[in-house]
C-alpha positions in Angstrom: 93.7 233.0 0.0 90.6 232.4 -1.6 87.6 234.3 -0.9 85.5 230.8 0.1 87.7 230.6 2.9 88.0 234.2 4.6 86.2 235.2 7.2 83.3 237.7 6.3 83.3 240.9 8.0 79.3 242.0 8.8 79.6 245.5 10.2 77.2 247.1 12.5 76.6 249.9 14.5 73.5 252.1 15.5 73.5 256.3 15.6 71.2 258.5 17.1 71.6 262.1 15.7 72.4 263.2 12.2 75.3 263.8 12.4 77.5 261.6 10.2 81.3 262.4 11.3 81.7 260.7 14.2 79.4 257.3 13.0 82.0 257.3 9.4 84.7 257.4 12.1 83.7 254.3 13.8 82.9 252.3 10.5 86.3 253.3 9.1 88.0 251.5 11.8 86.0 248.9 11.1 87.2 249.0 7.4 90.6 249.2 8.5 90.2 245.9 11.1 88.6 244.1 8.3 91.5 244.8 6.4 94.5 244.2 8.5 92.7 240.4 9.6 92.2 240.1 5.8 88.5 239.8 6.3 86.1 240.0 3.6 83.7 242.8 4.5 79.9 241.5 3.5 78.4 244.6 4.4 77.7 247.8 6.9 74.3 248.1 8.9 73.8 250.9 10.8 70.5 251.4 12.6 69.5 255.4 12.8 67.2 257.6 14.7 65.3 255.9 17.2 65.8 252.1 15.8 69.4 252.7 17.6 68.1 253.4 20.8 65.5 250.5 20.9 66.7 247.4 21.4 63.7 245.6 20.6 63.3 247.3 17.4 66.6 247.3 15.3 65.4 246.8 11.5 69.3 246.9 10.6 70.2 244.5 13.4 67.5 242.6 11.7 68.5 242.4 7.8 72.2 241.5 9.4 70.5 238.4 11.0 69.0 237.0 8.0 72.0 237.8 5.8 74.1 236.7 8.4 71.8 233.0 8.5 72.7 232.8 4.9 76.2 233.3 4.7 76.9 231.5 7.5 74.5 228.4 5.9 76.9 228.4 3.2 79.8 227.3 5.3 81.7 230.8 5.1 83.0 231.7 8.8 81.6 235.5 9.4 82.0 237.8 12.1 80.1 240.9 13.2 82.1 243.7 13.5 82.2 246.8 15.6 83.7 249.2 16.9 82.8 248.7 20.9 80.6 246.7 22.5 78.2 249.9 23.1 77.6 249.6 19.0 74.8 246.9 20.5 73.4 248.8 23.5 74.9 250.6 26.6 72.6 248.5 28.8 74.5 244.9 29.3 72.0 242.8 29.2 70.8 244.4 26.2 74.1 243.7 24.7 74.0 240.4 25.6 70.8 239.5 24.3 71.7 241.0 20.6 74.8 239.2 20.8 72.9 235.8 21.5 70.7 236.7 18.2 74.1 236.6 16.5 75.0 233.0 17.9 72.0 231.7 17.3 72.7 232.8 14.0 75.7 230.7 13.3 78.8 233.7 14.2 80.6 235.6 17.0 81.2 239.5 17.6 84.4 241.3 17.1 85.4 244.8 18.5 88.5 247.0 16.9 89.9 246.5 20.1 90.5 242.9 19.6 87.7 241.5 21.8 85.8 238.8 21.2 82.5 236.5 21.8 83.8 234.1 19.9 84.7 231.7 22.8 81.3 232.0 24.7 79.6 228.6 24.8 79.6 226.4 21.9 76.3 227.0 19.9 74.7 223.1 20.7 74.9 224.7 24.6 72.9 227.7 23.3 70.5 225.4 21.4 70.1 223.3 24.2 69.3 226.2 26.8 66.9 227.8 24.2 65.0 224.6 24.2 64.7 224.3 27.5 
C-alpha cells in the first residue's frame, strides 16, 4: 500500500510526574497499534507537568490540531491515537470537548483497545451545531 493512502497515526497523551516508564509504556502500545492496523505514525505529543492536567491549556494538544488540520487538508485519513480515553482528561466532558477539537479538525480518536469516535456525528452535523 502506498503511503498516500494509509491512515496516519497522531499519537497523544499527557503525564503528570517525571517519571517516564509508565508514559513509554503507554506510547509503545500505541506504536505497536499503529503497526498491526498498518498505520502510518505522523507523530507523538505528549503534554507534561501541569499542561496535562489543564484542559484548557494543552500546548501539545494544540501543535496536534494544527498538524492534524494539515494532514487531514491534504486528503490523508488520520487518526489520534491513544492508549485510553483518560489520555484526554478523566473528567467526561472534558474528554468530550478535546475530542470535538479533533472533529472539527477533520479526524476521529482511536484507543488500543479498539474503541472508537469515529462514528459520532458526521462533521456537516458538528459544523452545523457549532454555528448555531
Amino acid at each position: 500500500m502506498g503511503t498516500e493512502n494509509q491512515t496516519l497515526a497522531f499519537i497523544y497523551d499527557r503525564i503528570l510526574t517525571p517519571t517516564r516508564g509508565i508514559l513509554e509504556l503507554r506510547l509503545g502500545l500505541c506504536r505497536e497499534y499503529a503497526a498491526e492496523e498498518r498505520w502510518e505514525l505522523a507523530g507523538e505529543w505528549v503534554d507534561e507537568g501541569d499542561a496535562a492536567l489543564e484542559d484548557d491549556n494543552r500546548p501539545q494538544f494544540d501543535a496536534l490540531i494544527i498538524a492534524l488540520v494539515a494532514a487531514t487538508a491534504t486528503g490523508r485519513t488520520v487518526v489520534v491515537l491513544v492508549a485510553d480515553w483518560d489520555r484526554f482528561s478523566r473528567d467526561a466532558e472534558a474528554s468530550a470537548r478535546l475530542r470535538y477539537r479533533v472533529r472539527l479538525a477533520g479526524s476521529w480518536c482511536q484507543t488500543v483497545t479498539g474503541e472508537s469516535d469515529r462514528e459520532a456525528p458526521s462533521m456537516e452535523a458538528l459544523r452545523r451545531l457549532r454555528l448555531a
